[in-house]
C-alpha positions in Angstrom: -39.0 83.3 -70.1 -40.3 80.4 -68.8 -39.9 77.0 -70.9 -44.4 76.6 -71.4 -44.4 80.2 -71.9 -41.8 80.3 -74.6 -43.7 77.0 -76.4 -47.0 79.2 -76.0 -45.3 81.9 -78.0 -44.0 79.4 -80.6 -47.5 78.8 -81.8 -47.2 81.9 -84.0 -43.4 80.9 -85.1 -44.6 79.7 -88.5 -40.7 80.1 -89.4 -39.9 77.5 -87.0 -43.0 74.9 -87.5 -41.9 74.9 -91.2 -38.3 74.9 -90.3 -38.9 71.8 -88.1 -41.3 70.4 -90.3 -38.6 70.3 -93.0 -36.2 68.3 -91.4 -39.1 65.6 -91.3 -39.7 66.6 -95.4 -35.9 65.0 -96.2 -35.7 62.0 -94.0 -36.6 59.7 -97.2 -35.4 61.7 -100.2 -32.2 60.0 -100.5 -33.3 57.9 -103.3 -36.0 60.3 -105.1 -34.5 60.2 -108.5 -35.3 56.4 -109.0 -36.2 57.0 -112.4 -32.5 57.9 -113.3 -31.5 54.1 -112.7 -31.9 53.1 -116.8 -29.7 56.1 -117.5 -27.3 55.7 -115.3 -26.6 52.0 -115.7 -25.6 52.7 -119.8 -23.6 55.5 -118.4 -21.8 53.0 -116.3 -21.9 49.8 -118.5 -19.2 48.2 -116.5 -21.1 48.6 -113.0 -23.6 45.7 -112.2 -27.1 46.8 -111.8 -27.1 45.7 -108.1 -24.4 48.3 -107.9 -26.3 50.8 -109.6 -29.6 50.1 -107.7 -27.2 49.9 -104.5 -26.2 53.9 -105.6 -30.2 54.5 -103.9 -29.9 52.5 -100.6 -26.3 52.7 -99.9 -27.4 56.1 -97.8 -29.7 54.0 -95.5 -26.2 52.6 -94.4 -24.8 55.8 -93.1 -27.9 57.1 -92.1 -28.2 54.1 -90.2 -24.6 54.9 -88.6 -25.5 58.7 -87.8 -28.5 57.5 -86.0 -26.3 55.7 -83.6 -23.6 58.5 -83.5 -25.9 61.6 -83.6 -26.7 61.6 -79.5 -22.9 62.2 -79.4 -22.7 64.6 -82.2 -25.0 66.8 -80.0 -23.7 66.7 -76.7 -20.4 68.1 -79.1 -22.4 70.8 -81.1 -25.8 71.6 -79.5 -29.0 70.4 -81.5 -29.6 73.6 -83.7 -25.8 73.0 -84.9 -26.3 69.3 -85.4 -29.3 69.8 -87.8 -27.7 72.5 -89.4 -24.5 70.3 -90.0 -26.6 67.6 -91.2 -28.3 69.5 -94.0 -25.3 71.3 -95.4 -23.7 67.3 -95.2 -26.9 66.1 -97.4 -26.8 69.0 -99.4 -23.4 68.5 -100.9 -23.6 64.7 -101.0 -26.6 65.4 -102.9 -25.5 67.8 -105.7 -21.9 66.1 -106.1 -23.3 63.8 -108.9 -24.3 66.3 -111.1 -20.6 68.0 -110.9 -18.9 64.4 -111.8 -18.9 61.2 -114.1 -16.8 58.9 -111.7 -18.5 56.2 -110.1 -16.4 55.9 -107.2 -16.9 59.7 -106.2 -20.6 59.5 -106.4 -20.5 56.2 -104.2 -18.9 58.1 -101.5 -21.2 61.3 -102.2 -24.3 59.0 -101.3 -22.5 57.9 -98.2 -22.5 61.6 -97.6 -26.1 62.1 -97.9 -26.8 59.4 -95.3 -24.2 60.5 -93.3 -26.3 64.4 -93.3 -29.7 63.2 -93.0 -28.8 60.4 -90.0 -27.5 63.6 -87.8 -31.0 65.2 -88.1 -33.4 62.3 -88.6 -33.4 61.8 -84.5 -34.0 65.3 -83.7 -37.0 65.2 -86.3 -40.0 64.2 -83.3 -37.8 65.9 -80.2 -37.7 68.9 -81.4 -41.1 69.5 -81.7 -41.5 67.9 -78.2 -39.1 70.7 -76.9 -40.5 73.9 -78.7 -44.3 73.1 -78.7 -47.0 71.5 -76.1 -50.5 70.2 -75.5 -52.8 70.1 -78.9 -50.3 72.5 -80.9 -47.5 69.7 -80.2 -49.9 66.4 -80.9 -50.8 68.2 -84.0 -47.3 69.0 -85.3 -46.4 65.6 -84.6 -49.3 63.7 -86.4 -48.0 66.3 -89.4 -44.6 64.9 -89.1 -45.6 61.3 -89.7 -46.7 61.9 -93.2 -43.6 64.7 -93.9 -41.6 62.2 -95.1 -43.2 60.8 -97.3 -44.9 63.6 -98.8 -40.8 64.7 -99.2 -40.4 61.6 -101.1 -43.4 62.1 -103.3 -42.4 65.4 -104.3 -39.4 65.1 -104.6 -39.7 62.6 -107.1 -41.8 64.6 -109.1 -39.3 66.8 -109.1 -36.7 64.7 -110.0 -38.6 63.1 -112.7 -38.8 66.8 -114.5 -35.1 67.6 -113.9 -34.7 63.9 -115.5 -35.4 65.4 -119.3 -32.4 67.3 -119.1 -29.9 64.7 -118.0 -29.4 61.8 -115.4 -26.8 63.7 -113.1 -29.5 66.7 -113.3 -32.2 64.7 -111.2 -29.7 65.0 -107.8 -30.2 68.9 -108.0 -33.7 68.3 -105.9 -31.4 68.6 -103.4 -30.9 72.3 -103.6 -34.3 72.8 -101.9 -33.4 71.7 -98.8 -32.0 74.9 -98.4 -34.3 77.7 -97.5 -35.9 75.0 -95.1 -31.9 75.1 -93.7 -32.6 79.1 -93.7 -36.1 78.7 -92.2 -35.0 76.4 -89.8 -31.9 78.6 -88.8 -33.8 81.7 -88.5 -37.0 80.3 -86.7 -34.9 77.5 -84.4 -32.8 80.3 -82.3 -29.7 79.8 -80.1 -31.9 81.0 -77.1 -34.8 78.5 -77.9 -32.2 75.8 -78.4 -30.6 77.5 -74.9 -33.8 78.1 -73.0 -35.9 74.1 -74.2 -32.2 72.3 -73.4 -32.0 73.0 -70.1 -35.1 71.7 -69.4 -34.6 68.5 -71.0 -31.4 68.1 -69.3 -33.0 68.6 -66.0 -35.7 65.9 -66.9 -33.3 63.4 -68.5 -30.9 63.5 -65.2 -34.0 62.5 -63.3 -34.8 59.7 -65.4 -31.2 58.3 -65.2 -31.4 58.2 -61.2 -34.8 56.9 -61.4 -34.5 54.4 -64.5 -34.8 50.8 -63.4 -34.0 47.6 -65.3 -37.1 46.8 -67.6 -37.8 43.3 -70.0 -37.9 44.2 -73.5 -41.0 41.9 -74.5 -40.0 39.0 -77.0 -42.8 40.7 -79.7 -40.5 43.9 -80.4 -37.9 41.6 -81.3 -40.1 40.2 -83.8 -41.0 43.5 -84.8 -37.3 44.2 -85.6 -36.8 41.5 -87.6 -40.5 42.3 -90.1 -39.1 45.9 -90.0 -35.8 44.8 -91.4 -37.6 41.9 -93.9 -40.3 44.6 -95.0 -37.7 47.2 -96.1 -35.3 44.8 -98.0 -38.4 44.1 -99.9 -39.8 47.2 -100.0 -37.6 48.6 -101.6 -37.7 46.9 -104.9 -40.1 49.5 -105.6 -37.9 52.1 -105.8 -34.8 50.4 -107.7 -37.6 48.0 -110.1 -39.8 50.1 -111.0 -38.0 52.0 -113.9 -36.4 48.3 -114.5 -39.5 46.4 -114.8 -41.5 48.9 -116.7 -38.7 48.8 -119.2 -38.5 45.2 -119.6 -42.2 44.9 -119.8 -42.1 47.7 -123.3 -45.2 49.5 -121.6 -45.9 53.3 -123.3 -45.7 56.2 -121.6 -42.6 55.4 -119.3 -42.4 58.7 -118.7 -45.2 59.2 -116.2 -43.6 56.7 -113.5 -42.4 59.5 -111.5 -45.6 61.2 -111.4 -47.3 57.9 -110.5 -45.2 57.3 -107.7 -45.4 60.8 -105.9 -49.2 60.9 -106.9 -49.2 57.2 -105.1 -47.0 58.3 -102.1 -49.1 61.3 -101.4 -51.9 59.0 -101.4 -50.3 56.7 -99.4 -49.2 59.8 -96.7 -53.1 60.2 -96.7 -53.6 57.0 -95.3 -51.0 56.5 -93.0 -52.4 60.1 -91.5 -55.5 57.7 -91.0 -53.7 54.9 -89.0 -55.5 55.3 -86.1 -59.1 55.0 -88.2 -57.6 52.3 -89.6 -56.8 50.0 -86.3 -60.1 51.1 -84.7 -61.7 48.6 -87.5 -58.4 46.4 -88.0 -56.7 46.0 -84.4 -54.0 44.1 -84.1 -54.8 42.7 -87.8 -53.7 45.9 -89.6 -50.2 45.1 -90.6 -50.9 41.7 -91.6 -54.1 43.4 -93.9 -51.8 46.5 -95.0 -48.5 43.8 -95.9 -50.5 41.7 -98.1 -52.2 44.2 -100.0 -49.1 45.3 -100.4 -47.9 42.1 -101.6 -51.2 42.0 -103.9 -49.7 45.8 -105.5 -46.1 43.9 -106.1 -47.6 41.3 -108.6 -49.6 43.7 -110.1 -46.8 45.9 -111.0 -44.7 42.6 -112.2 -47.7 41.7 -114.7 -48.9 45.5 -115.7 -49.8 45.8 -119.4 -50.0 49.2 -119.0 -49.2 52.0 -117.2 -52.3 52.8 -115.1 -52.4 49.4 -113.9 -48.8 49.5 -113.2 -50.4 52.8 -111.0 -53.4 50.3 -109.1 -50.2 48.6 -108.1 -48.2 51.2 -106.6 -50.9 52.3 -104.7 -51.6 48.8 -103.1 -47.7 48.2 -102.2 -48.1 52.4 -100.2 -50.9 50.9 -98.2 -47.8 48.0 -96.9 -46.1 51.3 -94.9 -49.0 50.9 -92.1 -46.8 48.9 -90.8 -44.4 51.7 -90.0 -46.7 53.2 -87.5 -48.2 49.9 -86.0 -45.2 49.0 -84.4 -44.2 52.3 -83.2 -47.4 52.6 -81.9 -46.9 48.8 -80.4 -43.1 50.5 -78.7 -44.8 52.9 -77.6 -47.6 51.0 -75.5 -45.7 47.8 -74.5 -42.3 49.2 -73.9 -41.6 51.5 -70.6 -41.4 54.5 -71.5 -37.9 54.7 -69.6 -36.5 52.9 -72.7 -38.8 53.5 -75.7 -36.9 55.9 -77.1 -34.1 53.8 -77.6 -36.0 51.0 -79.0 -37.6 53.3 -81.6 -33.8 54.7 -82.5 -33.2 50.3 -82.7 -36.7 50.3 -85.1 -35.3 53.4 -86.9 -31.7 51.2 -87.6 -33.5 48.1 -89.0 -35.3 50.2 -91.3 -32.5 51.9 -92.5 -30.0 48.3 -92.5 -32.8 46.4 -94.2 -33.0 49.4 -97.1 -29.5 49.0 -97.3 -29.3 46.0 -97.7 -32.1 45.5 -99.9 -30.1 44.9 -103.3 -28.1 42.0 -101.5 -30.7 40.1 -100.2 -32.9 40.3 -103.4 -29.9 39.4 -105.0 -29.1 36.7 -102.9 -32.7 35.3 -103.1 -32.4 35.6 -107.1 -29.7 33.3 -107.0 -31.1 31.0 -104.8 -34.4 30.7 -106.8 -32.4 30.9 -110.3 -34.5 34.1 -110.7 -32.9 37.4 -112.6 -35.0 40.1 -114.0 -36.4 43.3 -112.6 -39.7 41.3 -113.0 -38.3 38.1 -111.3 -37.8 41.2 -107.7 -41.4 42.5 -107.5 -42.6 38.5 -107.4 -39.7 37.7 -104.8 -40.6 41.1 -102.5 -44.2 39.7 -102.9 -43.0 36.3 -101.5 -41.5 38.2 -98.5 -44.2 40.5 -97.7 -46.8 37.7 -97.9 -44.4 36.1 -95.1 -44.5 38.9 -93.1 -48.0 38.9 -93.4 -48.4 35.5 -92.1 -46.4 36.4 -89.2 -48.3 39.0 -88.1 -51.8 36.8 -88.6 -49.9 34.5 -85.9 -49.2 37.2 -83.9 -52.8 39.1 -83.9 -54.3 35.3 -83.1 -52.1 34.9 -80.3 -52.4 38.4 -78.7 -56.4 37.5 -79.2 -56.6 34.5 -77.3 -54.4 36.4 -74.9 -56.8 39.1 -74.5 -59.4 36.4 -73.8 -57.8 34.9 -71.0 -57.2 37.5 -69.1 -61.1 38.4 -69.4 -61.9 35.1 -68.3 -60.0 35.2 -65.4 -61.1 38.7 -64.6 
């Protein structure tokens, strides 16, 4: 069957858009079960709490490492094998903590889970670009940008229900990745995998005897660097919150998990609107999005009570605009030729900056003689209002840009 034919049919496959879909639902669910730092930490009273908070971004290192190795990993196993390997690997990383009470073995479980989800988080946009085309494609793909963090969201509410039964019971949300693994399986076919491959073989051989040195502009390498800065503050969220809701004594503790998914669904909402959004904003959007989420990090820090604590959670989700902004940037400044392998680059900062998030907070704590839970949300505040200065510079300069090359036109 010819290749558009075959994605023409796969409009009906609801197996495989969900299957698909799926893989885009677990990208960010490594660290879902936030809540469970407190308990954890007076399970493990000789562990630090940066090594306890490091238990949630230590996957963003492997994940960071799969990324890099999972082009190889398919040319060795095919891509319907790769994401299959990938989710069994998360899944047993995943549920190891709830089978064990050693610290060490659930260290090298996370490291696991990265290690699964890196495999597949590449084939997450490509796969929909080989199985599906025209409006059916730019809609599955639009879906896919909010999948992952409507995964976070609800897995965190689940999480946060498991977490009345015990600590090591909140890593079970990982059992639900697989009927997507079955969906996937049975809608994602060895002869679509066969019949799409080919294809993209043919066109990536082209490219290679076509493909012509290109100039990475300086920008992107800016972008790197906020990506990286953004993420090692931006997660403080996830390992503070629990922390800093503790040491402020405010009632009701118990609803932060359902604050945070309700906030990240909120927040998948408007990053579905990013486009809207830079219509009014233009180039000013990250800088608007960063600060408000700077705003949402020193409202959290000075919450007297829960639903405050929930205004600021839902400023710090409108900071992730700046996810999409600069992949939007890759993909209109950088030739196309190479801008796949700047957004794996983007991918790796985002992943190295969540892991090393803990270190550099801790890091800046020392430097600034700061130490609570409270003391991170006002230091992740100072680096996101940085970040947002830098891209005020940069949407001023690409203005008076613009307006030179209108004058001289």
């Amino acid at each position: 069957m010819n290749v558009e034919n075959l994605r023409e049919k796969n409009k009906g496959n609801w197996k495989l858009k969900v299957g698909i879909l799926g893989i885009s639902l677990f990208l960010q669910v490594a660290g879902s079960n936030l809540a469970a730092i407190p308990l954890i930490a007076k399970s493990f009273p000789h562990e630090s709490v940066t090594s306890v908070q490091a238990l949630f971004t230590i996957p963003s290192f492997t994940i960071m490492l799969f990324i890099l190795f999972s082009n190889a990993v398919i040319k060795w196993f095919g891509k319907r094998n790769t994401v299959i390997i990938g989710m069994i690997v998360a899944v047993i990383g995943g549920i190891i903590p709830f089978f064990v009470n050693n610290f060490t073995i659930i260290v090298i479980s996370r490291l696991l889970v990265g290690a699964g989800i890196g495999l597949f988080t590449s084939l997450a946009v490509s796969l929909i670009g080989d199985c599906f085309s025209g409006e059916e494609q730019k809609t599955l793909i639009g879906i896919q940008g909010a999948m992952g963090t409507l995964g976070n969201s609800s897995m965190t509410f689940v999480s946060g229900l498991l977490l009345g039964i015990k600590w090591q019971a909140t890593f079970l949300y990982f059992l639900i990745v697989i009927p997507f693994l079955v969906l996937f399986m049975m809608g994602y076919t060895p002869k679509i995998e066969q019949e799409t491959t080919v294809e993209g073989q043919s066109v990536a051989a082209n490219n290679t005897q076509t493909k012509k040195h290109v100039k990475i502009p300086g920008l992107i390498y800016i972008a790197f660097l906020m990506l990286f800065l953004f993420f090692s503050a931006f997660m403080v969220e996830a390992t503070a919150s629990a922390l800093v809701i503790e040491q402020n004594h405010l009632a009701n503790q118990g609803a932060l998990s359902t604050e945070i998914a309700i906030a990240g669904l909120i927040g998948a909402v408007i990053s579905m609107a990013y486009s809207k959004i830079f219509k009014m904003l233009k180039h000013f959007t990250p800088a608007v999005a960063v600060a408000c989420g700077a705003v949402g990090f020193i409202v959290c820090s000075k919450a007297g009570n829960m639903a405050i604590f929930f205004i600021g959670l839902l400023l710090m989700m409108i900071a992730n605009l700046i996810i999409p902004y600069v992949y939007d940037t890759i993909l209109g400044e950088v030739d196309g030729s190479i801008s796949n392998m700047i957004i794996s680059i983007a991918q790796v900062c985002n992943n190295l900056g969540a892991f090393a998030s803990p270190y550099v907070i801790s890091i800046l704590c020392k430097i600034t003689g700061l130490s609570t839970a409270v003391d991170q949300m006002k230091i992740s505040a100072g680096i996101l209002g940085i970040i947002a200065v830098v891209f005020v510079i940069m949407a001023i300069l690409r203005s008076k840009g613009s307006n030179k090359a209108r004058n001289v036109a």
